[in-house]
C-alpha positions in Angstrom: -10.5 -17.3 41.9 -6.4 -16.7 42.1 -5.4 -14.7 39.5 -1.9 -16.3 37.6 1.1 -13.6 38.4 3.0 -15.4 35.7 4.2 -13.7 32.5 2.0 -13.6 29.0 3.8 -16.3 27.3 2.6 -15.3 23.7 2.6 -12.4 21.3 0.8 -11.5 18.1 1.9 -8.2 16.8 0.6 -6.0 13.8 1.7 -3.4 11.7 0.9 -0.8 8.7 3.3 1.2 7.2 5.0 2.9 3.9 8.4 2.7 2.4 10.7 2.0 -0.7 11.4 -1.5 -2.8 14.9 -0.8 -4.8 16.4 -3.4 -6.9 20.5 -3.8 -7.5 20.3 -0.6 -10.1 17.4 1.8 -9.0 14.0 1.9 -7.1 11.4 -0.3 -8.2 9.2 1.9 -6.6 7.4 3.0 -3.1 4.3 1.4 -1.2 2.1 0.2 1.6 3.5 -2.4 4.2 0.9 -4.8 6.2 3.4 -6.8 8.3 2.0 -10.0 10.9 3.8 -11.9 13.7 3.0 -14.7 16.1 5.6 -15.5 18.5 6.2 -17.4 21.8 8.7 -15.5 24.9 11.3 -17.2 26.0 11.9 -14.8 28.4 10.6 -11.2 29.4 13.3 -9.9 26.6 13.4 -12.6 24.2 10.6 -13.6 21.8 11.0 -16.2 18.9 8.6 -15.5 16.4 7.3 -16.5 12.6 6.0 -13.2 10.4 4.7 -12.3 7.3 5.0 -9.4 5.4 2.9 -7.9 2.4 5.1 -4.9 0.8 3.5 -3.4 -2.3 5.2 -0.6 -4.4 4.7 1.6 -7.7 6.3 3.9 -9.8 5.3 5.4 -13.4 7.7 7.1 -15.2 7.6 8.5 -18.9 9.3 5.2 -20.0 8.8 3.0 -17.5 6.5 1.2 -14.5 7.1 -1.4 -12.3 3.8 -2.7 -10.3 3.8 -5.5 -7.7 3.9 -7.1 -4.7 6.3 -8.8 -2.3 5.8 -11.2 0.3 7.8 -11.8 3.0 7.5 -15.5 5.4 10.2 -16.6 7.9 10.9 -16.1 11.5 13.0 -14.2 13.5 14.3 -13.4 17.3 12.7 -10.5 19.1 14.4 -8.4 22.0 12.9 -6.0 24.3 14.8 -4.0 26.0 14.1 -3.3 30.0 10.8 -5.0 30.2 9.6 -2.5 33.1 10.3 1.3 31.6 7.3 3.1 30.0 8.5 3.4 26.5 11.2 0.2 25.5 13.1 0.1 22.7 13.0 -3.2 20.7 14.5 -4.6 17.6 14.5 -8.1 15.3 16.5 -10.1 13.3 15.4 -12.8 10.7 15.2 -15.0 7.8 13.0 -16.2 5.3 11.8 -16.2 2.0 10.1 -13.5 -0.2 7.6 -13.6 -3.2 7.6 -11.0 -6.0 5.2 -11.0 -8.1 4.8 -8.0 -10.5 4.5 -6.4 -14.0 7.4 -4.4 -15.6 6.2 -2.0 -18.3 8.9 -0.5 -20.8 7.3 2.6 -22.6 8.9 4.1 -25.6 7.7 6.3 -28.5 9.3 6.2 -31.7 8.2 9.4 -33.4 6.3 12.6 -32.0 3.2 11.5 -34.2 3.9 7.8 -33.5 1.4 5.6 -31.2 3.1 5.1 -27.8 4.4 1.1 -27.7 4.1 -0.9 -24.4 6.3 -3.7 -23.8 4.7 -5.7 -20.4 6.9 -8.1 -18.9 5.4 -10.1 -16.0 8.2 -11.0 -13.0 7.9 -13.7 -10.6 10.8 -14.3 -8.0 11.1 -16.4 -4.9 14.7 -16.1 -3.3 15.8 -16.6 0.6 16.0 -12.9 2.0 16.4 -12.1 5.8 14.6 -9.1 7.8 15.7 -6.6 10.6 13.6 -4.4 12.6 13.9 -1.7 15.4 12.0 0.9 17.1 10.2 1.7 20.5 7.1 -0.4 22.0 4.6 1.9 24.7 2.7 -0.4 26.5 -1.2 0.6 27.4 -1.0 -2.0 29.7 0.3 -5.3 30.9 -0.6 -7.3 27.9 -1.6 -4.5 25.1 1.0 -2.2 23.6 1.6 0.5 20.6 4.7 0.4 18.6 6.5 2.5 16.1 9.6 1.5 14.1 11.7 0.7 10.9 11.4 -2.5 9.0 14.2 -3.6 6.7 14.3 -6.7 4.2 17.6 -7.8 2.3 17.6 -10.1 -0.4 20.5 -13.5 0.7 19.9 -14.9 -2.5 22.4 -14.1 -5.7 19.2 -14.1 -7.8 18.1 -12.3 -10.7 19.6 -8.4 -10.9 15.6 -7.1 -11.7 14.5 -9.2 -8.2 14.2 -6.8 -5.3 16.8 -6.0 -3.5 16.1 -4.0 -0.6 13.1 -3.6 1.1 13.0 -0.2 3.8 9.4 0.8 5.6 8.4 2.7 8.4 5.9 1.1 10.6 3.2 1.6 13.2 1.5 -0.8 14.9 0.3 -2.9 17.8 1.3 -5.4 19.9 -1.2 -7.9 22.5 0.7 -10.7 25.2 -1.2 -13.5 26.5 
């Protein structure tokens, strides 16, 4: 049987990584990134694509911790650049919509034989954001390929000040064309 000499005309791409979730006053704290994309090529550069991002972050301070989650849904344009070189740098640009869902915990103590008091307040945000992304793609062969690179998410929305507003992770991953 002929084998096809056309192209791979789609892409799924996967990726892990950890970074930093900051809101408009401070850092809301630093986590794991599992980040997902299905795209169609247009051409041998240009993929359009739909993702989804799960960012979590943490931090616990004396008198105060913020837990949770954000997750990230739209779809962006892809470019590779020189589809034929050994190691090709790529980057994306996008838009879409993230979910936060998380506790803030303010901790204070009023006396130095006083019980410590807790004040949990749950946050739940949904505002348009868009996403960027760069970094360099090694392929292991025509249709499998390793990646490495920086993912960033930027809030679009003028939403809530405790919402986050900035999203930076590094990333490592893999990418399969068929």
């Amino acid at each position: 049987m002929a084998q096809s000499t056309s192209s791979p005309r789609f892409v799924a791409t996967g990726d892990i990584g950890y970074g930093q979730t900051v809101d408009d006053e401070g850092v809301l704290g630093k986590g794991s990134i599992l980040a997902g994309g299905w795209g169609v090529r247009l051409t041998e550069r240009l993929t359009l694509q739909a993702v989804l991002d799960r960012a979590a972050y943490h931090r616990d301070e004396d008198w105060l911790e913020f837990d949770g989650r954000v997750v990230f849904a739209g779809a962006e344009a892809a470019f590779h650049y020189r589809p034929a070189q050994r190691v090709r740098p790529y980057w994306s640009i996008g838009a879409g919509f993230f979910n936060d869902d998380g506790t803030a915990t303010w901790k204070s103590q009023i006396g130095l034989l006083q019980p410590r008091l807790e004040e949990r307040v749950e946050r739940h945000f949904t505002f348009a954001a868009m996403t960027a992304s760069g970094g360099i793609e090694v392929p292991l062969s025509p249709r499998a390929s390793i990646r490495t690179g920086l993912r960033f998410h930027g809030l679009l929305d003028t939403g809530d000040d405790a919402a986050p507003h900035t999203m930076l992770h590094a990333t490592v991953g893999m990418s399969w064309k068929w």
